[in-house]
N, C-alpha and C positions, 0 to 999 in steps of 0.2 A: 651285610646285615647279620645282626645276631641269630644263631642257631635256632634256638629257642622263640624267638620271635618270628622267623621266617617258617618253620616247622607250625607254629598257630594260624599264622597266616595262609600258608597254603591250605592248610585246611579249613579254615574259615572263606575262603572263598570257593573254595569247591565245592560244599554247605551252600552257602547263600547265591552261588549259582542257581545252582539245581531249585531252589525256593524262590527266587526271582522270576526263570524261567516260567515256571510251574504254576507264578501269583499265588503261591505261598506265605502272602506277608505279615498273617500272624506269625507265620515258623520264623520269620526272621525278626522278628520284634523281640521271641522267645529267644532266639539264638543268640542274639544280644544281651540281653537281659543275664542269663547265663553266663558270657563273657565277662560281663560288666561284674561280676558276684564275685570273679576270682582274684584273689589276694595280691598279686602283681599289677592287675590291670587296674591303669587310672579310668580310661574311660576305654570304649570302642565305638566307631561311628563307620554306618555306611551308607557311602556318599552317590547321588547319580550320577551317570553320563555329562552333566553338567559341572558337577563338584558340587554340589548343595548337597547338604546333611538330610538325608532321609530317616535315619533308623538311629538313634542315638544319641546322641549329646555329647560336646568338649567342653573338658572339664578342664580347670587348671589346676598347677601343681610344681613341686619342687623334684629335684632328681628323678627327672625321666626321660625317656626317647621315646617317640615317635614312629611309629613304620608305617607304610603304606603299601596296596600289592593293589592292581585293577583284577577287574572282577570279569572277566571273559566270559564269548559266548560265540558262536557259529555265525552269530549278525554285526561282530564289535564290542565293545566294550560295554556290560551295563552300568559300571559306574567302577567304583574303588571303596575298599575296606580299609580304616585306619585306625591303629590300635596305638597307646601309651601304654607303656610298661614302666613300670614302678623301678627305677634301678639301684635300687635298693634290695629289693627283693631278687633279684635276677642272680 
C-alpha cells in the first residue's frame, strides 16, 4: 500500500473508531466531509460491519487507487474505511 495513503488511513480510522465507539456520528459525517474536501481525495466512504456505505458516497473517476483498512474495536470489527486517491496528485 502507498505510504501516504496507508499513513491517512491509519489515522482515519483510529478517528472514526473512537466516534463510532462513542456514537459520535455527527463527528464522523464532519470527518468525512473534511476528507472528502482535500485535493487528492476522490471520494471517502465508511462502510459497516456489513460492507454498506454508511458515511459517504463513491464517486467515480479516472486515475485512481483505492484503499481500504477495517476499522477495529475490543468487540471486532465495526466496519471499514475506503478512500480513493487521485493519482495524479499523489
Amino acid at each position: 500500500m502507498d505510504s501516504k495513503a496507508e499513513s491517512k488511513l491509519t489515522s482515519l480510522v483510529t478517528i472514526t473508531s473512537y466516534y463510532l465507539q462513542n456514537f459520535e456520528t455527527d463527528l464522523v459525517h464532519e470527518m468525512a466531509a473534511n476528507v472528502q474536501a482535500e485535493e487528492e481525495v476522490l471520494y471517502i466512504v465508511v462502510k459497516n460491519s456489513a460492507g454498506k456505505v454508511d458515511y459517504g458516497e463513491v464517486a467515480e473517476g479516472v486515475n485512481f487507487r483505492t484503499f481500504e483498512k477495517n476499522i477495529p474495536s475490543e468487540d471486532g470489527d465495526l466496519g471499514s474505511i475506503e478512500i480513493a486517491l487521485d493519482t495524479s496528485r499523489l
